[in-house]
Each structure stands twice: as C-alpha cells, then as structure tokens.
C-alpha positions in Angstrom: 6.2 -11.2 -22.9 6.8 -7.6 -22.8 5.8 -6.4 -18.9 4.9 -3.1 -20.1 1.7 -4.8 -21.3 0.8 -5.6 -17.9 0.9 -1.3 -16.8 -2.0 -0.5 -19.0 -4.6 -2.4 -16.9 -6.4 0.0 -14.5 -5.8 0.3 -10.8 -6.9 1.9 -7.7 -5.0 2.3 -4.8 -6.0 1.4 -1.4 -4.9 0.9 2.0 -5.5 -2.9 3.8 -5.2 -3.0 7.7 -5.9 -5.8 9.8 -6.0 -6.5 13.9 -4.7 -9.5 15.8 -4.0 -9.6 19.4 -3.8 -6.1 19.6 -1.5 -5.8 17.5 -2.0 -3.7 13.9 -1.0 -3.8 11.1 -1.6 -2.3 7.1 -0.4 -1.7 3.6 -0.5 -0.1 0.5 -1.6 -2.1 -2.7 -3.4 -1.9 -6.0 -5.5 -5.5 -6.0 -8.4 -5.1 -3.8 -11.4 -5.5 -5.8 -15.1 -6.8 -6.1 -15.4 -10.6 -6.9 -19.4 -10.9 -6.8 -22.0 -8.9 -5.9 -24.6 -11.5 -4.7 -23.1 -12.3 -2.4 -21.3 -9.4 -1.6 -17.8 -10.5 -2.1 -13.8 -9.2 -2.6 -10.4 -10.3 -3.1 -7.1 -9.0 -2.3 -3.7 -10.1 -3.4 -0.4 -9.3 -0.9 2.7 -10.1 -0.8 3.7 -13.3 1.3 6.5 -11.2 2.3 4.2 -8.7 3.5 4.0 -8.4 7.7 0.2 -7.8 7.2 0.0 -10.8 5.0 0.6 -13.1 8.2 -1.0 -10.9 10.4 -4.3 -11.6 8.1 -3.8 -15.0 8.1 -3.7 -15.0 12.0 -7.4 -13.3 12.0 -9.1 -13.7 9.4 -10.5 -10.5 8.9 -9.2 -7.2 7.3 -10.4 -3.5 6.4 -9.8 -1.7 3.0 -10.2 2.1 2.3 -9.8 3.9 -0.9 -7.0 6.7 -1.2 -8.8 9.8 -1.9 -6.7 11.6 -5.0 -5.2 14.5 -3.4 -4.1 11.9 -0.6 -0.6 12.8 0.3 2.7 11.0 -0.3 3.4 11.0 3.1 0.6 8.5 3.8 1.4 6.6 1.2 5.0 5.9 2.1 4.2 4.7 5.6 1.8 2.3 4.5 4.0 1.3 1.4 7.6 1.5 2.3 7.8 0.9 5.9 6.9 -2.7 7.6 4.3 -2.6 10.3 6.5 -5.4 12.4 8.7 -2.5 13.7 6.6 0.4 13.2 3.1 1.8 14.5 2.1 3.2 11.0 -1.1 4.2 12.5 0.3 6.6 14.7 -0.4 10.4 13.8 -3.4 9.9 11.6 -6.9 10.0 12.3 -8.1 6.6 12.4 -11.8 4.8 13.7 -12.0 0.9 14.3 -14.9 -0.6 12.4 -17.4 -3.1 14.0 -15.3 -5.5 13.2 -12.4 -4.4 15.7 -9.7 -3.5 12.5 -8.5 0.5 12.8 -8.2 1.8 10.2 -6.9 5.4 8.4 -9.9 7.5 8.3 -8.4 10.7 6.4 -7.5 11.2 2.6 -9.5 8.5 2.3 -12.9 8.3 0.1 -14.7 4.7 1.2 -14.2 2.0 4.0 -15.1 -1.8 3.4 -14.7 -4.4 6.1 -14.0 -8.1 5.3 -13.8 -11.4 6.7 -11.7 -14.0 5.1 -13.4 -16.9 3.9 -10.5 -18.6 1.6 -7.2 -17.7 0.1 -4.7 -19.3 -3.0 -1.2 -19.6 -3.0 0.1 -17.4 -6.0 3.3 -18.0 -5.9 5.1 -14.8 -4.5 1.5 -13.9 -3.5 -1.3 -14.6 -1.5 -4.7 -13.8 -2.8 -7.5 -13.3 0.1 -11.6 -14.0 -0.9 -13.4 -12.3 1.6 -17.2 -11.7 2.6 -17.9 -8.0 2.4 -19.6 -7.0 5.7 -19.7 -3.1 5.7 -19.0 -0.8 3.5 -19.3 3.2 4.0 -18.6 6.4 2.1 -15.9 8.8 4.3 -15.7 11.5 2.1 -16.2 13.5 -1.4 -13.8 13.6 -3.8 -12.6 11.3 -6.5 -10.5 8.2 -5.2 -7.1 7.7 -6.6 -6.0 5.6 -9.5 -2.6 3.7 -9.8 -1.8 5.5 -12.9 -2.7 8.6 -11.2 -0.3 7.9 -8.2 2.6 7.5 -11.1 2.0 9.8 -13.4 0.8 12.8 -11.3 2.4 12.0 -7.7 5.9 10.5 -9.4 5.4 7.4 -7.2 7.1 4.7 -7.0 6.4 0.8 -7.1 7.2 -0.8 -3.8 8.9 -4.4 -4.8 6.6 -6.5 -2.9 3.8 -5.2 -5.1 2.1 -7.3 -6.9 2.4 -4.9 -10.5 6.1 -4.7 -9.7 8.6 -4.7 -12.8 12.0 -5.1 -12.3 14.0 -2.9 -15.0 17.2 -4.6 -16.4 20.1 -3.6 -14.4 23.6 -2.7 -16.0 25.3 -3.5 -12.5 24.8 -2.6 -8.8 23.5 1.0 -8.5 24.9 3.1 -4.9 22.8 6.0 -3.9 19.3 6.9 -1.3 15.9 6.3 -1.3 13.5 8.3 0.4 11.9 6.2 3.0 8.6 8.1 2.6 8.2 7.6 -1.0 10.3 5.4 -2.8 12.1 7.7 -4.9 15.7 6.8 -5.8 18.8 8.9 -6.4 22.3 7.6 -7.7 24.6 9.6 -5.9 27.6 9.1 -3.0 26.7 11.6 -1.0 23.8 14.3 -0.8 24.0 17.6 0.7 22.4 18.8 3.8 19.8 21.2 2.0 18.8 18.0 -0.3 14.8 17.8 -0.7 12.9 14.6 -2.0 11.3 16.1 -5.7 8.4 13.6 -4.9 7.4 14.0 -1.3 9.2 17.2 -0.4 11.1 15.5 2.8 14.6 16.3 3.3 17.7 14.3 3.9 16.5 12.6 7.0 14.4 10.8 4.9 16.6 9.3 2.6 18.6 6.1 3.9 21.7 4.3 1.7 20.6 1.7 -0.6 22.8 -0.5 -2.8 20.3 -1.3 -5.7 
C-alpha cells in the first residue's frame, strides 16, 4: 500500500484535555470527529501510549477544542511534543473548566465540545473513544485549522504517536536536535549559540539531542 494515499484525507486539528483527581492532562491530534447527530455523538482515536489516553480511561470524560488557524506553534508543541505526566501544559494559557470539570485551552482556539465516554475499541496502537456530546460552544471567529494547513503553511511536524504518522525509510541512524516545541529536526553534531528553529522561531534551548 503506498502510505502517501492515506495524507490526502482531510483533517482538522484539535486539542483533547481531560481531568482526574485533579490532575490534567491534553494532547494534540487529528481524529476527533462527529459519529451521529441524533444522538449527538463523537469519536476520538489516541494513542495508547498517550498519558491522556489513561488519564481518559480513568474518567470517563474529556473536552475537545478546535485550533483556530493562526494558532501558534508554540501551543501546538506543548500539547503535541511534551507528555502531560511530567509537565503542566496548561500553565501560561488562558484556560476555563467546562461544566463538566475538564480545563481546557481557551485561546487560539475557534469551538469547545465536552464529552462523556460511553465505549471505546482496541485499535491496535490506538484507542478509539465514542462519546456522548454534552456541550458544545463557539469561542471565537476565524477559520479553524486543517491538518494540511498545519503542514504545508506552519511546516509542522507529525508527532509519532499520531495516529496519521508515516515512518519514512531510514538509510541508518540519523544524530542531530529536535525542537521540543515543534518537532522540527536537524542533522547536525553541534549547533551554534545564535541557532533559531525555521518553524517555531525558538532558539537553541529548545532543541534537545535526538538519535533518530
């Protein structure tokens, strides 16, 4: 099968948080979407690997808001490269809790839906979520953001735990950084100080070794 067939279905992008013993947690992904509309209902696929994937599990209930377009990278890497089990990605953004007691990021955002979990299916590497839509309330104007938008405009990258991930052949063990705000990956030994991420315009602080 050739995986490049998979890249021209259409995509939004969307942030999934979720609450449990006061503890919360979220992530970026490309597979919430409407199952039915009568009854009202959604489905979202994560990664098993994912710390909010457990984290839903454990309560049964989660919040999704759609990326506005001109949403910045910055938001984007917290939410898709970091892991919420050692970091508050919450922290510095404007954020609301919704009546069902999930924060959630309420900036650069365009709509808010809150779930509750009624089933899920083993996919494999994956688990997918069916959930009974509860609220759901425009944030903002604006146009939300589309995957393709996100990689052909923003130059983002595809975090590996996604669920439209493609591994691309490797000719041997690449050295070099990634930026741990966007994803993007430079072969190199060594960077200078001045060095600026061409995605998300960080600088070297950003950017941790990586043996790919």
């Amino acid at each position: 099968m050739n995986a490049k067939a998979l890249q021209k279905l259409s995509y939004g992008l969307y942030l999934i948080s979720t609450e449990h013993e006061g503890k919360a947690a979220g992530c970026v992904v490309n597979t919430f979407t409407q199952a039915t509309s009568s009854p009202a209902r959604v489905t979202v696929t994560i990664n098993k690997g994912n710390f909010t994937t457990g984290m839903i599990q454990k309560s049964g209930k989660f919040t999704a808001v759609v990326l506005a377009q001109d949403a910045g990278m910055e938001l984007i890497g917290r939410f898709g490269f970091r892991s919420s089990s050692d970091l508050d990605k919450f922290e510095g953004w404007k954020t609301a809790v919704g009546k069902n007691g999930v924060p959630y990021v309420a900036e650069q955002v365009v709509a808010q839906f809150e779930c509750r979990v009624i089933g899920e299916l083993d996919a494999g590497t994956h688990i997918i979520f069916l959930a009974d839509l509860l609220e759901g309330e425009l944030l903002e104007d604006g146009e939300p953001m589309t995957y393709a938008y996100y990689h052909q405009v923003k130059k983002g990258r595809t975090p590996p735990k996604a669920s439209s991930y493609v591994e691309e052949p490797a000719a041997g063990k690449k050295k070099g950084f990634r930026c741990k705000v966007c994803g993007y990956f430079i072969e190199a030994d060594s960077l200078p100080d001045d060095f600026i991420c061409p995605v998300c315009k960080h600088g070297r602080d950003a950017m941790e070794p990586v043996e790919l």
